[in-house]
C-alpha positions as CSV (number, residue, x, y, z in Angstrom):
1,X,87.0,125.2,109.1
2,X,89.9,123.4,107.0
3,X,88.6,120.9,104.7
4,X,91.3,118.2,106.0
5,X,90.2,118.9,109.7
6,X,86.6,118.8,109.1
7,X,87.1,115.7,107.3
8,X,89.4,113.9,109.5
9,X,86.2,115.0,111.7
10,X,83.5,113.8,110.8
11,X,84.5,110.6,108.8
12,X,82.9,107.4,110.5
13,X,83.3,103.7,109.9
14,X,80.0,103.1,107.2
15,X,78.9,99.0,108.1
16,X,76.2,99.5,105.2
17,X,76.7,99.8,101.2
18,X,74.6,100.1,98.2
19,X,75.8,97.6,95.7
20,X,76.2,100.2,93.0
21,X,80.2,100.2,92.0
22,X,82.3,102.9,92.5
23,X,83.6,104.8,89.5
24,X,87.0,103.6,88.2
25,X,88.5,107.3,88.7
26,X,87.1,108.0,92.1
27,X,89.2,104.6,93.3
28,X,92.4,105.8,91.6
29,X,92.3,108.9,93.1
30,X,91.2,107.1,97.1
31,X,94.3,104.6,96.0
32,X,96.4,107.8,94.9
33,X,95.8,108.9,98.5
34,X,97.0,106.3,100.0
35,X,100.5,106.2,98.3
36,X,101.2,109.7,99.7
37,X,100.8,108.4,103.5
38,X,104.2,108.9,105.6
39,X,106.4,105.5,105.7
40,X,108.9,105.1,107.7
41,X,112.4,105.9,106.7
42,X,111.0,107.1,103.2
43,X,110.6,103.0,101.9
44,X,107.1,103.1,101.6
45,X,106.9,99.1,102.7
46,X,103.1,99.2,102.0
47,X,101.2,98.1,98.9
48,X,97.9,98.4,97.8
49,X,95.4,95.8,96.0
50,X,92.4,97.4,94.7
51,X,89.6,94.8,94.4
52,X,86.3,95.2,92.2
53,X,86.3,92.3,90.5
54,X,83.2,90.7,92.6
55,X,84.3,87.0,92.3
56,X,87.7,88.1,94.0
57,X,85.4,89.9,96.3
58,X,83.5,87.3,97.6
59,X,86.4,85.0,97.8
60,X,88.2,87.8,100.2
61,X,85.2,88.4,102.2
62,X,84.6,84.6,102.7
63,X,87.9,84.3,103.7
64,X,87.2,86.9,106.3
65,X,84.2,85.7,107.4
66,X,85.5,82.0,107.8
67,X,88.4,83.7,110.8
68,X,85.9,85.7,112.1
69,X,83.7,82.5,112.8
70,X,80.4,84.0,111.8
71,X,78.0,83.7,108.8
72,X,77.6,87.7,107.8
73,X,79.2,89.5,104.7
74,X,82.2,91.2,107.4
75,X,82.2,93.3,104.1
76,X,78.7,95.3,105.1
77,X,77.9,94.4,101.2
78,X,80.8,96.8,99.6
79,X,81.8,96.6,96.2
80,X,85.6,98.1,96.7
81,X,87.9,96.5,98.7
82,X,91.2,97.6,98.8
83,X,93.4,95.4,100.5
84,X,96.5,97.0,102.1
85,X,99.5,94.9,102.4
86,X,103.3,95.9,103.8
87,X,106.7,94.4,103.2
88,X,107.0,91.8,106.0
89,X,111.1,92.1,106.5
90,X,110.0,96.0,107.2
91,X,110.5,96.7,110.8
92,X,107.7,99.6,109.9
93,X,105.1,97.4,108.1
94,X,102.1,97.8,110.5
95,X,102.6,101.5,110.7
96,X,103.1,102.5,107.1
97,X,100.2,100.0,106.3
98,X,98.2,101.6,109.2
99,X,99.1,105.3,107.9
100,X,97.8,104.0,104.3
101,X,94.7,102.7,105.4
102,X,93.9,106.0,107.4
103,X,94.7,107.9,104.2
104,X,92.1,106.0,102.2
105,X,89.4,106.1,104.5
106,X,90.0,110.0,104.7
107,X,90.3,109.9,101.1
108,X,87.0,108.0,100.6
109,X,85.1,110.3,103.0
110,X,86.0,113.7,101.0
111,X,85.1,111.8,97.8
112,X,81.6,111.3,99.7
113,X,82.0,107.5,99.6
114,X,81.7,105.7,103.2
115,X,84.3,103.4,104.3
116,X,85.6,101.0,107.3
117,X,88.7,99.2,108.2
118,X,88.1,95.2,107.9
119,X,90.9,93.5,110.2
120,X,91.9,89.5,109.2
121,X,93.9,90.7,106.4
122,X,97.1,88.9,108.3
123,X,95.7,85.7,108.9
124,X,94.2,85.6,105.7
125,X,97.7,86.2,103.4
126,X,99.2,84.1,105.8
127,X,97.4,81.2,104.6
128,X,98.0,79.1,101.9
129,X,94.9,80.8,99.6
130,X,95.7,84.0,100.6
131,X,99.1,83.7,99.2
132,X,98.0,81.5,96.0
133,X,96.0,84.8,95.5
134,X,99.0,87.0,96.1
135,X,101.0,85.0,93.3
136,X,98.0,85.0,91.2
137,X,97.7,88.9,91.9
138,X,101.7,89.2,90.5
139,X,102.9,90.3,94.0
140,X,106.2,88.6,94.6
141,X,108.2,88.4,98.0
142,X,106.9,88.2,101.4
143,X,104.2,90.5,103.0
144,X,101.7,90.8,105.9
145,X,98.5,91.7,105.6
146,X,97.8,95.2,107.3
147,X,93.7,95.7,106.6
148,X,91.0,95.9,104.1
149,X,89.4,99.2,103.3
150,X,85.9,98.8,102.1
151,X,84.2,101.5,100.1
152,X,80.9,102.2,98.3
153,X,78.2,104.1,98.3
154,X,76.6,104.6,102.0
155,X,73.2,102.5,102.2
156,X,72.0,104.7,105.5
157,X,72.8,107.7,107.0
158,X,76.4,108.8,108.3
159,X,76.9,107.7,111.7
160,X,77.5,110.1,114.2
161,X,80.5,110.7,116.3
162,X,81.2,109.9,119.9
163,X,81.9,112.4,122.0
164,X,85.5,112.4,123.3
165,X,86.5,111.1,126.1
166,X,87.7,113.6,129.2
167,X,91.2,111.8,129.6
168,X,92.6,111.9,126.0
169,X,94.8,114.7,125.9
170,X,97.2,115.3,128.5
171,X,99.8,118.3,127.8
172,X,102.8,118.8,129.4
173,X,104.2,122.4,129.4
């Protein structure tokens, strides 16, 4: 089977890390992955903040946590989180961000690191922290949060897939 397919096929959503950091390369090449998504019109709207630096971290994940209303690490205990962000006066934001996040995860899975989308990333950078940590990060102008990709080493096995559903292809010839 193509390696992109069988990827794209078996890559789950991993809710349990080892805290062992992920090497600086394998990141820049899961970040390298994501630049190449699609965007609309070609303007590539979306940006990417790759967090290892655990303090910043933490902060992100309490953050998180704190909208969420609950008490748990909403990070599964990752080390990476890369947060994706998108252009806010881009009519495409929320797709091109979406389309990045799908390449990193896919990314992270053939690198044989586990993954999962984190949501809150808009109502965090639309508070006042979040965008404190925005000018502190040097990103200037006005953007929405799309998602947080968590990666890291899997701390249990791969989950398995569901099966499909009957109903989720129609075609029309």
């Amino acid at each position: 089977m193509n390696q992109v397919l069988q990827a794209i096929k078996e890559r789950r959503s991993v809710r349990q890390y080892k805290p062992d950091m992920v090497p600086q390369e394998l990141i820049e090449q899961i970040v390298e992955a994501g630049t190449f998504a699609a965007s609309g019109h070609g303007k590539q709207s979306a940006i990417i903040v790759a967090v290892t630096d655990k303090e910043t971290r933490d902060q992100l994940a309490r953050m998180n946590r704190e909208i969420m209303g609950v008490k748990s690490d909403t990070f599964y205990g990752a080390p990476v989180v890369l947060v994706v962000l998108a252009r806010l006066d881009s009519p495409h934001r929320v797709y091109d961000g979406s389309l990045v996040m799908g390449n990193l995860m896919l990314a992270a899975h053939a690198l044989g690191l586990g993954s999962c989308w984190i949501h809150r990333a808009k109502q965090e950078f639309e508070s006042e922290e979040g965008k404190e940590l925005l000018r502190k990060w040097g990103i200037e102008g006005e953007y929405e949060g799309i998602g947080h990709c968590i990666i890291g080493y899997p701390a249990g096995p791969q989950p398995k897939a569901h099966p499909r559903k009957a109903d989720y292809v129609y075609y029309v010839k």
